[in-house]
One Martini backbone bead per residue (centre of mass of N, CA, C, O) as a GRO file, in nm:
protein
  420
    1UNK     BB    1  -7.010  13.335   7.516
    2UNK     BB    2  -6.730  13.232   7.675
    3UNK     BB    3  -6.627  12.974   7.908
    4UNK     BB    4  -6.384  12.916   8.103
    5UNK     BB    5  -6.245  12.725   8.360
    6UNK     BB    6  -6.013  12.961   8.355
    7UNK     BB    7  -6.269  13.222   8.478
    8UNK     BB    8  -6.385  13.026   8.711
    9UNK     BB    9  -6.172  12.820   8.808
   10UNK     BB   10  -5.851  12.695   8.969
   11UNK     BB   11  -5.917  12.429   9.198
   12UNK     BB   12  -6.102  12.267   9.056
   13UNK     BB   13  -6.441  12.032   9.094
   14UNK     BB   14  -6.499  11.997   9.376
   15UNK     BB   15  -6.761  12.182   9.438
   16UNK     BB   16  -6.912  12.008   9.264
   17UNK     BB   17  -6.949  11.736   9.435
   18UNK     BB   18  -7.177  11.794   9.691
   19UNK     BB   19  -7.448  11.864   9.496
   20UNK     BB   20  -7.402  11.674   9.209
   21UNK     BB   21  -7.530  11.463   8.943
   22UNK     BB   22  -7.531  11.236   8.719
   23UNK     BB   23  -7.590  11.144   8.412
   24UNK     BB   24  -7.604  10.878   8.248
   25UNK     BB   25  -7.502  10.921   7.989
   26UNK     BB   26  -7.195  11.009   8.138
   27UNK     BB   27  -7.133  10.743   8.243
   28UNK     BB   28  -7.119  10.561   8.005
   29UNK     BB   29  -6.898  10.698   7.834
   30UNK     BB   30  -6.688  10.668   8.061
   31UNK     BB   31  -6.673  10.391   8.010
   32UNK     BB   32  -6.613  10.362   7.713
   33UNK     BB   33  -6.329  10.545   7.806
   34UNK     BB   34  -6.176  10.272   7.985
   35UNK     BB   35  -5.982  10.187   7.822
   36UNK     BB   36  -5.714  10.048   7.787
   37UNK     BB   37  -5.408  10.263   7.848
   38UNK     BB   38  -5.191  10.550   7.862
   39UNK     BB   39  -5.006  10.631   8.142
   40UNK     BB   40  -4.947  10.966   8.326
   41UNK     BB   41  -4.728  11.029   8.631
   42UNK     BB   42  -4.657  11.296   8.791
   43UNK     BB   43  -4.400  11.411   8.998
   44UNK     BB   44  -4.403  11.677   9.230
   45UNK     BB   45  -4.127  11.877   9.365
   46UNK     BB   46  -4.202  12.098   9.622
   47UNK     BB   47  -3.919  12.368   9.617
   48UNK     BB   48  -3.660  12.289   9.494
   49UNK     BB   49  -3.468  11.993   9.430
   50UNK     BB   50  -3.146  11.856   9.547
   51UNK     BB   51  -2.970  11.746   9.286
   52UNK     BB   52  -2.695  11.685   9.428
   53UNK     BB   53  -2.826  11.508   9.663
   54UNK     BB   54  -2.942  11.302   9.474
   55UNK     BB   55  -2.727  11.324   9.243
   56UNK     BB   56  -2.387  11.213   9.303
   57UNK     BB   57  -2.059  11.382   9.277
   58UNK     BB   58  -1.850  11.196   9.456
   59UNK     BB   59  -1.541  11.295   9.281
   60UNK     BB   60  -1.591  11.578   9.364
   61UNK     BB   61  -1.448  11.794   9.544
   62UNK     BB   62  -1.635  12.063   9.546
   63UNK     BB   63  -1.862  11.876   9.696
   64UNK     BB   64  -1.709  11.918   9.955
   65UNK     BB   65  -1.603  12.178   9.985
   66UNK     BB   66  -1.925  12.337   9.934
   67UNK     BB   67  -2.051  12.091  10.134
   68UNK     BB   68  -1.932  12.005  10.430
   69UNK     BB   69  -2.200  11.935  10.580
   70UNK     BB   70  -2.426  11.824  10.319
   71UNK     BB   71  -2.280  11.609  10.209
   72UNK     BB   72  -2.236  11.321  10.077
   73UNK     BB   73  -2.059  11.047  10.167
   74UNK     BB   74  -1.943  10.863  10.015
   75UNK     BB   75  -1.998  10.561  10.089
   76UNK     BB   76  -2.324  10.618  10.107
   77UNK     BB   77  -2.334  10.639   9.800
   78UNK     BB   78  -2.511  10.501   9.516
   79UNK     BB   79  -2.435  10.366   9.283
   80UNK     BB   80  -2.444  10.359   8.878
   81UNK     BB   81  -2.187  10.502   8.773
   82UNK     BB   82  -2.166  10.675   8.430
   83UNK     BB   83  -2.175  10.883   8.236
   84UNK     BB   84  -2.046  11.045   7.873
   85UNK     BB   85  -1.819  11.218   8.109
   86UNK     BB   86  -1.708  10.991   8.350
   87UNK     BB   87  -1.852  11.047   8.554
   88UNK     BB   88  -1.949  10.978   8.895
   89UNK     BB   89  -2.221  10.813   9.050
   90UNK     BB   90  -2.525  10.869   9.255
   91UNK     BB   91  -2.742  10.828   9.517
   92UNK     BB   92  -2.954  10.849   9.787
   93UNK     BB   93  -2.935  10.646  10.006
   94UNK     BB   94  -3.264  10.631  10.025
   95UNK     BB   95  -3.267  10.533   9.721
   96UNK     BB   96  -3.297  10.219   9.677
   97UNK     BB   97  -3.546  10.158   9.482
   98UNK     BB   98  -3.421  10.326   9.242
   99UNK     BB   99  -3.185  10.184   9.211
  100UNK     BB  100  -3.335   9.909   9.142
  101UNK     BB  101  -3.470  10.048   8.875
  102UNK     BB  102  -3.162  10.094   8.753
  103UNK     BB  103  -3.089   9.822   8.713
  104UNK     BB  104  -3.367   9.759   8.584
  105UNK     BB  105  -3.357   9.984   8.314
  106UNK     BB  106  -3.631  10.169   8.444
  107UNK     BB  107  -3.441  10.485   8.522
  108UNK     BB  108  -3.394  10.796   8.402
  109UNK     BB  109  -3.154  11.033   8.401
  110UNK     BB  110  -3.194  11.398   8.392
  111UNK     BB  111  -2.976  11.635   8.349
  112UNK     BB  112  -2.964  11.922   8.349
  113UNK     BB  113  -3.245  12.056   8.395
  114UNK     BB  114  -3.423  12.290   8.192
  115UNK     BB  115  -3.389  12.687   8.150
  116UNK     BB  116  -3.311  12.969   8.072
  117UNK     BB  117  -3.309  13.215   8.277
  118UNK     BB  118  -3.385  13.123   8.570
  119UNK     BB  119  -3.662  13.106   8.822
  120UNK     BB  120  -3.623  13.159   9.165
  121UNK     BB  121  -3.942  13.116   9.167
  122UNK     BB  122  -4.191  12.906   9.254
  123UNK     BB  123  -4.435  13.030   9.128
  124UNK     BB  124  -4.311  13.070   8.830
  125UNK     BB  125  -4.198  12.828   8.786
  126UNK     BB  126  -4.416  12.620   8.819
  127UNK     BB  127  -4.548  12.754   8.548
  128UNK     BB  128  -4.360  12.741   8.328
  129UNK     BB  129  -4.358  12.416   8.331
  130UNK     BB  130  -4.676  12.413   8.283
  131UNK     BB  131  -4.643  12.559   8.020
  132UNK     BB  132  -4.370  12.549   7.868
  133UNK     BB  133  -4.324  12.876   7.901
  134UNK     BB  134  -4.075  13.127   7.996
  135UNK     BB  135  -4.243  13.355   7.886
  136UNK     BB  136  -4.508  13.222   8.051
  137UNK     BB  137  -4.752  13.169   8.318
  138UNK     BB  138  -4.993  13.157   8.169
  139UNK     BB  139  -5.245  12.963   8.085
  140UNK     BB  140  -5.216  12.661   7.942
  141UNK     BB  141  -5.125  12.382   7.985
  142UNK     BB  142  -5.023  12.127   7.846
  143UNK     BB  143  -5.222  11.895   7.968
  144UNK     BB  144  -5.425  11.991   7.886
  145UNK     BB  145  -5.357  12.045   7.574
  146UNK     BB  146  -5.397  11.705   7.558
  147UNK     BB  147  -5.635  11.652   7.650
  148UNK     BB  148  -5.822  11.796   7.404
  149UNK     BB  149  -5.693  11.604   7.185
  150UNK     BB  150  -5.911  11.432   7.249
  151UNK     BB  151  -6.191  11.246   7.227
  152UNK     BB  152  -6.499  11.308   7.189
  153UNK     BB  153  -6.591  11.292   7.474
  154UNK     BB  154  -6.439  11.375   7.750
  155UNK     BB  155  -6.340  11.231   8.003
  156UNK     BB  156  -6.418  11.280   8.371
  157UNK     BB  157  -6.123  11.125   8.431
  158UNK     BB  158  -5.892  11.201   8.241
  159UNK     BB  159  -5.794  11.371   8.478
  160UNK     BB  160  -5.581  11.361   8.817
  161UNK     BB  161  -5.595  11.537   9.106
  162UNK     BB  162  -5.416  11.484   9.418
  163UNK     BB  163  -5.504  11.779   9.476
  164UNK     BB  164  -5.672  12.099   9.532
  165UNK     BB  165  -5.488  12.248   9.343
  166UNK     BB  166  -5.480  12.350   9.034
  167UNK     BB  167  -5.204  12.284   8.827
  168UNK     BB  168  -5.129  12.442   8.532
  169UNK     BB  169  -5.092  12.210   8.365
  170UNK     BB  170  -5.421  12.154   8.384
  171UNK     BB  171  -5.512  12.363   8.239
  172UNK     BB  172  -5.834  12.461   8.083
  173UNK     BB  173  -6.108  12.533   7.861
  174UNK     BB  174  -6.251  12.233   7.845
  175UNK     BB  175  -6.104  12.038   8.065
  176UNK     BB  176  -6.184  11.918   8.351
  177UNK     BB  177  -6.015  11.865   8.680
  178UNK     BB  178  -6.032  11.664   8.928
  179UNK     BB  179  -6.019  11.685   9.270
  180UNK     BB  180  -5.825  11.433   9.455
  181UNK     BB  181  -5.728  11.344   9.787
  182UNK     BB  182  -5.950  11.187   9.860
  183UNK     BB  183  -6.164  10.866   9.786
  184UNK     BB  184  -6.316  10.842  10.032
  185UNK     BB  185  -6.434  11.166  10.001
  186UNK     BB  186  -6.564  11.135   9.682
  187UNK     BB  187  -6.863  11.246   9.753
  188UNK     BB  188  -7.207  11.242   9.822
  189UNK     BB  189  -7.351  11.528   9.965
  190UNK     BB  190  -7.516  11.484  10.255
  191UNK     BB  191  -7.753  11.495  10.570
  192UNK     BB  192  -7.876  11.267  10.413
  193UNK     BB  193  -8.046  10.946  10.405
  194UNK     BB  194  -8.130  10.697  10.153
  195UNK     BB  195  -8.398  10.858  10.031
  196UNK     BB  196  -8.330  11.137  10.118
  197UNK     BB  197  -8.038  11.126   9.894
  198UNK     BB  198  -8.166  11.040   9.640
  199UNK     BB  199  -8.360  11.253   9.576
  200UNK     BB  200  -8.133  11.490   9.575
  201UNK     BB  201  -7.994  11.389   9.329
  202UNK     BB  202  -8.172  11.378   9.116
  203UNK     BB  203  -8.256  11.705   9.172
  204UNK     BB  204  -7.936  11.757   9.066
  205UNK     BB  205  -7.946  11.670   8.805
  206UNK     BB  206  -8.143  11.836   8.682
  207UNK     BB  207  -8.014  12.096   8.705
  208UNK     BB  208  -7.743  12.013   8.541
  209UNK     BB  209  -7.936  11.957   8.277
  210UNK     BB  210  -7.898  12.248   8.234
  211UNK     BB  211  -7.855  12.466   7.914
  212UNK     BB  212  -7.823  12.788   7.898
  213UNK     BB  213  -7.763  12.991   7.618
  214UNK     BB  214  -7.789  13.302   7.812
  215UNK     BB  215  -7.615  13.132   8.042
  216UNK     BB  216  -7.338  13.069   8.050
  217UNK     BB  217  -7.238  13.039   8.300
  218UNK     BB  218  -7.418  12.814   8.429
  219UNK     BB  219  -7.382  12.609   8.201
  220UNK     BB  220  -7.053  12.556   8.288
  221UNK     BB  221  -7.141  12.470   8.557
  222UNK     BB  222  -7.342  12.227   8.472
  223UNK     BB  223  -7.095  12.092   8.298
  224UNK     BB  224  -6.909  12.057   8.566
  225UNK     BB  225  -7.071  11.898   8.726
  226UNK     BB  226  -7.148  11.660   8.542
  227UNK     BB  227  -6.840  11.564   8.497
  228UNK     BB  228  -6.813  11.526   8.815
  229UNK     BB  229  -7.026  11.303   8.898
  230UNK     BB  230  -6.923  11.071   8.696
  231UNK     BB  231  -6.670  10.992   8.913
  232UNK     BB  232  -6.799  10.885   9.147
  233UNK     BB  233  -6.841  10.546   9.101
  234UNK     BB  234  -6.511  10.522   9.005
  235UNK     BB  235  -6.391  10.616   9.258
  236UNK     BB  236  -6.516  10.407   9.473
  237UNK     BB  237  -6.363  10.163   9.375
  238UNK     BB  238  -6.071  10.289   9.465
  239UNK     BB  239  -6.075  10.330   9.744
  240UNK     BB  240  -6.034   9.994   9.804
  241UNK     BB  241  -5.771   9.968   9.708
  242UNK     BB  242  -5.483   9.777   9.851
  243UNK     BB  243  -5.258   9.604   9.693
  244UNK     BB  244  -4.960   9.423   9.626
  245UNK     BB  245  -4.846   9.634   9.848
  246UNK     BB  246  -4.656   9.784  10.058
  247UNK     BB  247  -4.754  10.133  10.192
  248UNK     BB  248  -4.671  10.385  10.321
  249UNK     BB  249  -4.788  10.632  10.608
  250UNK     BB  250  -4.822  10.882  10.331
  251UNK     BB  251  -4.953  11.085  10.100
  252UNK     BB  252  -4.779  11.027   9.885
  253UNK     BB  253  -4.842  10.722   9.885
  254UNK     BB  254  -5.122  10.708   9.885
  255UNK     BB  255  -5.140  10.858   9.631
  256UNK     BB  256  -4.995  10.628   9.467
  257UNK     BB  257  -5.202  10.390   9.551
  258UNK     BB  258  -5.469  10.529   9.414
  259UNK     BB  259  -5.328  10.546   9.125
  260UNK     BB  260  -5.348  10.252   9.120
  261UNK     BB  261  -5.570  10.202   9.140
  262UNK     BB  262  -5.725  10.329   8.883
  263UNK     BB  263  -5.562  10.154   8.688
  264UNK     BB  264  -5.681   9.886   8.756
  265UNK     BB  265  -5.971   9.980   8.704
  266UNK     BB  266  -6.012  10.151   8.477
  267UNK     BB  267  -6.151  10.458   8.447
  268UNK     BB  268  -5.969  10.659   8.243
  269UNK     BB  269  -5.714  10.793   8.294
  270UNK     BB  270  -5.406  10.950   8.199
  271UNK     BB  271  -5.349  11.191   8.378
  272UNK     BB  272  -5.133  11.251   8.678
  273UNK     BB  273  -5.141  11.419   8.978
  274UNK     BB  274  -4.842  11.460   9.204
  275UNK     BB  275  -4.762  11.558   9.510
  276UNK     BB  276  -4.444  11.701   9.721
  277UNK     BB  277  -4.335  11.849   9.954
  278UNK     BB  278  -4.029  12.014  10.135
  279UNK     BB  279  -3.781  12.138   9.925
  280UNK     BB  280  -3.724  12.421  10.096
  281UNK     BB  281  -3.384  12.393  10.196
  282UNK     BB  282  -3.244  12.626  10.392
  283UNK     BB  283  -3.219  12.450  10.630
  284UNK     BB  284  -3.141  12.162  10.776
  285UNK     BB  285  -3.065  11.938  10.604
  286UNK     BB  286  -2.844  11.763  10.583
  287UNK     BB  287  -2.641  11.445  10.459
  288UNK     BB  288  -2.810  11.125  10.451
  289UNK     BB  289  -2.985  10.908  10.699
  290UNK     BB  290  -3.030  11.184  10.816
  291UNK     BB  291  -3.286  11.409  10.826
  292UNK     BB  292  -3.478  11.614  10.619
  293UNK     BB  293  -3.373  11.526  10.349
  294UNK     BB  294  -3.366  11.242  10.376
  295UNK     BB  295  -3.674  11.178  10.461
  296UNK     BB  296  -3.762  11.271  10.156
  297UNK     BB  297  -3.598  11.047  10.006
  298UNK     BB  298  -3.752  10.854  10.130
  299UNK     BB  299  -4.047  10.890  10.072
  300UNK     BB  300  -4.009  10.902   9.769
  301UNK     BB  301  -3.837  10.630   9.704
  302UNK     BB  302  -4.054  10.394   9.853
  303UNK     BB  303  -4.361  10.518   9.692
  304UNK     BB  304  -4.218  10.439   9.455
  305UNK     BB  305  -4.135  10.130   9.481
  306UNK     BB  306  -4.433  10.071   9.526
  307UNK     BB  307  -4.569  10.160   9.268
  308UNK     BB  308  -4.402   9.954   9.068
  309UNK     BB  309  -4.463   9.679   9.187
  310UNK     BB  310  -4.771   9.715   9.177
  311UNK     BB  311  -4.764   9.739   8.850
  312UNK     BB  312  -4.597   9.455   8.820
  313UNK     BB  313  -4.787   9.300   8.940
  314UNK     BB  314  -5.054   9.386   8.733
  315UNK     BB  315  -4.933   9.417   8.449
  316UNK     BB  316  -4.939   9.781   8.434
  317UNK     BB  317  -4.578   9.888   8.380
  318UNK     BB  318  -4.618   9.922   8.036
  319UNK     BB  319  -4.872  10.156   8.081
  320UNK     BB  320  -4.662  10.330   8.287
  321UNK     BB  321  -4.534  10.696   8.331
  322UNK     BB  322  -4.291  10.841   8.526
  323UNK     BB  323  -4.260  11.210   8.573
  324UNK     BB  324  -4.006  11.388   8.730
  325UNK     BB  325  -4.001  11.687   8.929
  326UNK     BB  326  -3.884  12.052   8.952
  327UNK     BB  327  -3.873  12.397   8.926
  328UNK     BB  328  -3.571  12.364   9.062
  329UNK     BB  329  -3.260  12.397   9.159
  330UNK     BB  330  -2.976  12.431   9.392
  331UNK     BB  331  -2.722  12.543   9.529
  332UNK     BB  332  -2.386  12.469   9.573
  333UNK     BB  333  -2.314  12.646   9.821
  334UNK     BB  334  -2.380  12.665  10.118
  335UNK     BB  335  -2.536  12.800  10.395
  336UNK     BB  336  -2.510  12.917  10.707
  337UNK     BB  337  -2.768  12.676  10.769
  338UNK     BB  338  -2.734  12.426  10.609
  339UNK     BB  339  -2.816  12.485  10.303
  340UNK     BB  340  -3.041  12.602  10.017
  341UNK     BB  341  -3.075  12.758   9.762
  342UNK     BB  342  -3.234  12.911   9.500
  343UNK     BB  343  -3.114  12.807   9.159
  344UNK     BB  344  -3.135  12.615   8.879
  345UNK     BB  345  -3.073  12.317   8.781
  346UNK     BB  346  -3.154  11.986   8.765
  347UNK     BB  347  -3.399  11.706   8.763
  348UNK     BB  348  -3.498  11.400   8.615
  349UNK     BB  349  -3.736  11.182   8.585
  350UNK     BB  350  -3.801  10.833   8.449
  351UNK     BB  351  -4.048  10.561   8.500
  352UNK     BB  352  -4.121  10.213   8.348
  353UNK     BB  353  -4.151  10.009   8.129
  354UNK     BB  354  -4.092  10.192   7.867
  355UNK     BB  355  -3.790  10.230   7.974
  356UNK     BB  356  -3.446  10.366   7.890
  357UNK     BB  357  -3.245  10.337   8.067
  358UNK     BB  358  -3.027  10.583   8.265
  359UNK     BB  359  -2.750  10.878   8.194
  360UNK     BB  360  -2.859  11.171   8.098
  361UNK     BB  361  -2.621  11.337   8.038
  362UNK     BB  362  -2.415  11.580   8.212
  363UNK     BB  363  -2.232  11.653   8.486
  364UNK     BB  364  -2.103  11.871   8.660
  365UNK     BB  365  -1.863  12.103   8.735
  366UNK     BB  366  -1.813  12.254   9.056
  367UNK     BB  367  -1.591  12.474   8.978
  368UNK     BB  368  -1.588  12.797   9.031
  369UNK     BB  369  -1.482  12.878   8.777
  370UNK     BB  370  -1.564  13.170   8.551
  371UNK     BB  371  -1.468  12.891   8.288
  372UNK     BB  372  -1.709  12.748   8.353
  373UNK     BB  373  -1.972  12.602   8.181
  374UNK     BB  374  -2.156  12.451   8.378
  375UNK     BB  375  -2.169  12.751   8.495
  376UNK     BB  376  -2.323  12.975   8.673
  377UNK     BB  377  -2.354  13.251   8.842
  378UNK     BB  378  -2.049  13.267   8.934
  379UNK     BB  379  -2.057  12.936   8.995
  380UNK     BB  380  -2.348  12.931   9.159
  381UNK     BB  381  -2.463  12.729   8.922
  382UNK     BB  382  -2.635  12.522   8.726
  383UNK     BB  383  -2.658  12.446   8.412
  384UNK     BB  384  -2.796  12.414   8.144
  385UNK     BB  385  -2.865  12.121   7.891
  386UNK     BB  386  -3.175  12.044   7.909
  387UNK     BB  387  -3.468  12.113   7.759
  388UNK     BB  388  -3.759  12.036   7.904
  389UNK     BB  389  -3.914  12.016   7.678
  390UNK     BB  390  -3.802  11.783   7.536
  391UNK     BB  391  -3.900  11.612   7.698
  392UNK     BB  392  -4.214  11.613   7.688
  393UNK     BB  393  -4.202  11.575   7.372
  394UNK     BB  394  -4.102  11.283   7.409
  395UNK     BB  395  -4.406  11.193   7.565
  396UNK     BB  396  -4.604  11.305   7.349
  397UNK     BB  397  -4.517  11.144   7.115
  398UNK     BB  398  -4.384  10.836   7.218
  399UNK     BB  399  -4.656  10.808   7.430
  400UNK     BB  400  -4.924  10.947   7.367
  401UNK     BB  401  -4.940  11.007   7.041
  402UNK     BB  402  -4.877  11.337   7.006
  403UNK     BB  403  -4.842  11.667   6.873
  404UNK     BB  404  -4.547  11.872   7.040
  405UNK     BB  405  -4.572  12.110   6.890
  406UNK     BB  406  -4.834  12.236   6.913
  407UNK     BB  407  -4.849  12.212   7.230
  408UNK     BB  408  -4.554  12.362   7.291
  409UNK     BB  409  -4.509  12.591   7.031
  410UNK     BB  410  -4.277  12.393   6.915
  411UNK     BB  411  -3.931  12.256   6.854
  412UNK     BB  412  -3.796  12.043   7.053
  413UNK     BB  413  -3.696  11.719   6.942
  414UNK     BB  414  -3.430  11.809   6.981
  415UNK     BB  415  -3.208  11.649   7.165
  416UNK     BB  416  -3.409  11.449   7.318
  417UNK     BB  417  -3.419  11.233   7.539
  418UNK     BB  418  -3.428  10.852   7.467
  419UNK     BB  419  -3.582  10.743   7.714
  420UNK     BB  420  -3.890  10.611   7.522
   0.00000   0.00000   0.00000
């Protein structure tokens, strides 16, 4: 019988770091498959991100007619250019940072991204992006299916979620990943200390070195502890990174401090994931550089730039790939609480050493005319351009190094912005 890790828990395998030790050689492993390679750090905003008051089409009237209260005033947008259909564009005045990083060629942004019949659920959105499949929501995550295509024996720190539920995308049938929202806390827990706190780890890896083969759950129970004891003296190491810059004083950015320790010590890990919530923005939006979603945009924008900076400063941002994104974007036109309703079509970001900068796509027409094609929804969604699958297939060929027919189980490959 075959035991699933998604059959047995969906939540990360944080259970078992409590009180079980990994045997030597699973450590030996991990060290050997810790050599620098190339790191894929995911940004999920959590919530639904109003792509329009991100990436903002300021000479468009449609944009300030449509949302009086909480359009971002054309004199505050950061100016970044314009499209290959000579919209004129700008960033949310709180993203200095990724303006910063606009400048220097190292952040693509890809409009209008999404997928047809866009659905409107946070959590049916979530797992779509997480499977790669609008017409599926369950099964194994792209990234998990990714992680699988590893050489065997898989590093148990090759995936790093940095949140307490494994999110779709990581998802898989062989490969657990560790969730570690915080790796200060991210060890061998006893009530005991010195002598029997050693004892109890010890006598923790014999039972998990049982492996019966007539009982699957056990079996998997112990290969899943096995594997996760094995980050733990790894996972210590990063708890300690100061960084070579200076990071916010929020989850967002410690995460991202956090997911920086781990590439500088080299730990193993290939795929993070980091996320970060409150873009559920039905109501008291804001409109530039205080409010609501401000605040988000500040928080977002600061995170990256602390990431980005500390990444250049230790020689390795040329071997880390940022990929930010949201489930959906958000209605164009604001609702009666000065907020945004659940959308279609968002916004896509990458940034690190080998983005081709720039900006990918082009932005919708405002105009709510029902023969306006770049919208839906009579007018009241933006219509999806780039399918998100092709940004993934560009990340999984061109990135990892992996065929992304096989992982996404078609050919997205066709129109793929050349990010990278």
């Amino acid at each position: 019988m075959k035991v699933s890790r998604r059959t047995f828990i969906g939540s990360g395998v944080t259970a078992f770091t409590v009180g079980f030790a990994a045997p030597a050689f699973l450590s030996d492993i991990a060290r050997a498959q810790s050599a620098r390679a190339r790191n894929l750090v995911i940004v999920y905003l959590g919530g639904g991100n109003d792509a329009l008051n991100t990436v903002i089409p300021y000479l468009d009237p449609f944009y300030y007619s449509r949302r009086p209260n909480i359009a971002v005033p054309a004199g505050q947008v950061l100016q970044i250019g314009s499209d290959s259909a000579g919209h004129a564009l700008g960033l949310h005045p709180r993203l200095t940072g990724l303006r910063d990083i606009f400048n220097d060629g190292r952040l693509a942004i890809v409009q209008r991204s999404g997928y047809q019949n866009s659905s409107r659920s946070h959590f049916e959105g979530f797992d779509i992006w997480g499977t790669a499949n609008p017409a599926s929501t369950s099964g194994d995550g792209w990234l998990g299916k990714y992680l699988e295509t590893l050489p065997s024996p898989v590093d148990p720190l090759a995936g790093w979620n940095s949140g307490r539920d494994t999110p779709r995308a990581l998802f898989s049938d062989a490969v657990p990943v560790p969730a570690i929202p915080d790796a200060r806390t991210y060890s061998f827990s006893s009530p005991n200390t010195g002598t029997e706190a050693a004892n109890e780890r010890t006598a923790a890896t014999r039972l998990a070195a049982n492996q019966p083969k007539d009982r699957p759950h056990l079996s998997f129970v112990n290969t899943s502890a096995q594997a996760a004891m094995a980050t733990l003296d790894r996972v210590a190491t990063v708890a300690a990174y100061n960084g070579t810059t200076a990071y916010q004083n929020n989850g967002f950015a410690l995460a991202l401090k956090t997911v920086a320790g781990a590439i500088v010590r080299g730990v193993g890990t290939r795929v993070f994931w980091v996320q970060t919530s409150g873009f559920d923005t039905h109501a008291s939006q804001g409109n530039a550089g205080t409010g609501a979603y401000a605040n988000l945009m500040g928080t977002v924008g600061d995170g990256l730039q602390a990431f980005y900076v500390d990444l250049r400063n230790q020689g390795l941002l040329g071997d880390t790939l940022i990929l930010q994104f949201s489930e959906f974007g958000r209605r164009i036109t604001e609702n009666g609480s000065q907020g945004t309703d659940h959308g279609a079509a968002g916004v896509m970001m990458a940034m690190g050493g080998g983005v081709r900068g720039g900006l990918y796509g082009t932005a919708p027409s405002l105009d709510p005319d029902p023969g306006n094609a770049t919208l839906e929804n009579n007018g009241g969604d933006v219509r999806y351009q780039t399918d998100f699958r092709s940004v993934y297939a560009r990340v999984l060929d061109n990135w990892l190094g992996v065929n992304s027919t096989t992982i996404l189980g078609g050919d997205f490959r066709g129109g793929a912005p050349a990010i990278i």
